[in-house]
C-alpha positions in Angstrom: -90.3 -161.9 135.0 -87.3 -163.5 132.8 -84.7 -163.9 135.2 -82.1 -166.2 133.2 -79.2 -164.8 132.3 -79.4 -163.8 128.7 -76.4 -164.7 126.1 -75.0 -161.4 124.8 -73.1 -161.6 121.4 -70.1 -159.7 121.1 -70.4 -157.3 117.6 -68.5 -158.6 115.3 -67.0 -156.5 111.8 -67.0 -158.3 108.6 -63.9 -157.1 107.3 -63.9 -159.7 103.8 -65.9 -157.1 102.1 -63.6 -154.3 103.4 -61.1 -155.7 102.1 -62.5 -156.5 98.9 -63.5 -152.8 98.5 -59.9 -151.5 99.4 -58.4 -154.4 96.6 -61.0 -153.0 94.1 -59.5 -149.3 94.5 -55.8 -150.5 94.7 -56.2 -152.2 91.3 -58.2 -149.4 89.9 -55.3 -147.1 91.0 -52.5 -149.4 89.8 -54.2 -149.4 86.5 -55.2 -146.1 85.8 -51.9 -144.4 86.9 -49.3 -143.1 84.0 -45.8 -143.6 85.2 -43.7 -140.6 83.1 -39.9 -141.7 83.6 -39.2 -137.7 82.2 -35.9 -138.5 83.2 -35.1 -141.1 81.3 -36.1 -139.4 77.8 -33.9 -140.6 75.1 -33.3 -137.8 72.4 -31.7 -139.1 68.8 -30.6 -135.8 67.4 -30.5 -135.7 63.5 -26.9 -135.9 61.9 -25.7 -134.4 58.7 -23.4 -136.3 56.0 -20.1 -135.4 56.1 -19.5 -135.1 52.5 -20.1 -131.8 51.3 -23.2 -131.3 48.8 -22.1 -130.2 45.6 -23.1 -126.5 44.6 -25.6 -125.9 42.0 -25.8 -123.8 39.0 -27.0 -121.1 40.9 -24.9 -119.3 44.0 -27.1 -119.4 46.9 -28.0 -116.1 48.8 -26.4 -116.5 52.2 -28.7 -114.9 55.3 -26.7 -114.7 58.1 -27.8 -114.0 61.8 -25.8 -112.9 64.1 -25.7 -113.3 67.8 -27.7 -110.3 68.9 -30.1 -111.1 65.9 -29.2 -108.4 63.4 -29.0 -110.1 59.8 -26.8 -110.1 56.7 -28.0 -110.6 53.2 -24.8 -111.6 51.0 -22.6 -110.4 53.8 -24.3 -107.1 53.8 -25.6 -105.6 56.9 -29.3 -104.2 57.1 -30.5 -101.2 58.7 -32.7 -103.0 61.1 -33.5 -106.5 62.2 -37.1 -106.4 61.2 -38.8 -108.9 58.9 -40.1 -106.1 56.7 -36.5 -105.0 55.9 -35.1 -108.6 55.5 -37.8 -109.1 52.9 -36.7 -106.0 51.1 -33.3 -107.1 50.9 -34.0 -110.7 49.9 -36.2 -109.1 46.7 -33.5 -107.2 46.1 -30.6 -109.6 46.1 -32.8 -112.5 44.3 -33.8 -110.3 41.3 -36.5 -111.9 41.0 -34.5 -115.9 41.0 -36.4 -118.0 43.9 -33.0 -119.9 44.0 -31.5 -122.1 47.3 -31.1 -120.0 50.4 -28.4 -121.0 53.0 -28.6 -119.7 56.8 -25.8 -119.2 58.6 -26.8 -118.4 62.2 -24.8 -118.0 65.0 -24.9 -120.4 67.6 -25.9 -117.4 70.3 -28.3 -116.2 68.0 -32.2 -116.6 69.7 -34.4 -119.5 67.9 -36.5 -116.9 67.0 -34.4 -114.7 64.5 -33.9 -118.0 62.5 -37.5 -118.9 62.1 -38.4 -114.9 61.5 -35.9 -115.4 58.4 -36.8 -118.8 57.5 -40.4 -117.6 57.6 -39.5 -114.6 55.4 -37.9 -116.4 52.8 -41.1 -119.5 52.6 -43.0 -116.2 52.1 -41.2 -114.9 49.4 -41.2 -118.2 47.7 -37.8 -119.8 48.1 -38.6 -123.7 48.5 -35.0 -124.8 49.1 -33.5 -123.4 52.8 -30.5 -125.1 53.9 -28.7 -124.4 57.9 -24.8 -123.9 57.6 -23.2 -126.4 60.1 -20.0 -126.8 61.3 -17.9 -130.3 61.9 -17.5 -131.0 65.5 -13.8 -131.0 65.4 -14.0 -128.1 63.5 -13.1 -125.2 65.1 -15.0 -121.6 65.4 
């Protein structure tokens, strides 16, 4: 029989490799983390010259939109604000001439309407599309 007293080691936890493991995972974190400051989007907006562009030797046919989205071809109102009958009335008022095209649009009107007509009109052919803009100090 052993009767002497035997030496009994407290555990012990190795915590270096812990730590190494939770190091690892921090920097793995750190690193693959995207940090989107949304809020701090800057936006340069386009500006137009302020001189105006001299007309050509062709009068361009004016579209306008208005701000429930009915449009006007040469200051003449259509039926209806469908694409098929803005195509009808931009054959019409071209004769034929794929001349510039300037669109006034209100500044109600929905996105939308202007792209319908500005899509209408690259269908038809007309390369040259300008936006009618007002001056700020300019008033409605």
């Amino acid at each position: 029989m052993n009767l002497r007293p035997r030496h009994r080691e407290d555990p012990e936890i190795n915590l270096i490799s812990l730590i190494d493991v939770l190091l690892v995972l921090l920097i793995f974190f750190m690193v693959s983390t995207t940090f989107n400051q949304e809020g701090r989007v800057k936006v340069q907006l386009p500006r137009a010259s302020e001189q105006p562009v001299p007309p050509g030797p062709r009068q361009p046919l004016v579209i306008t939109v208005t701000a429930e989205g009915a449009y006007r071809v040469n200051e003449r109102t259509l039926i209806n604000a469908s694409p098929d009958t803005l195509r009808a009335a931009l054959i019409k008022e071209s004769a034929g001439d794929r001349g510039p095209i300037v669109i006034r649009a209100d500044a109600r009107a929905t996105h939308q309407s202007v792209v319908t007509a500005m899509d209408v009109a690259g269908h038809l052919g007309f390369s040259q599309l300008d936006i009618a803009t007002v001056h700020e100090d300019a008033g409605p």
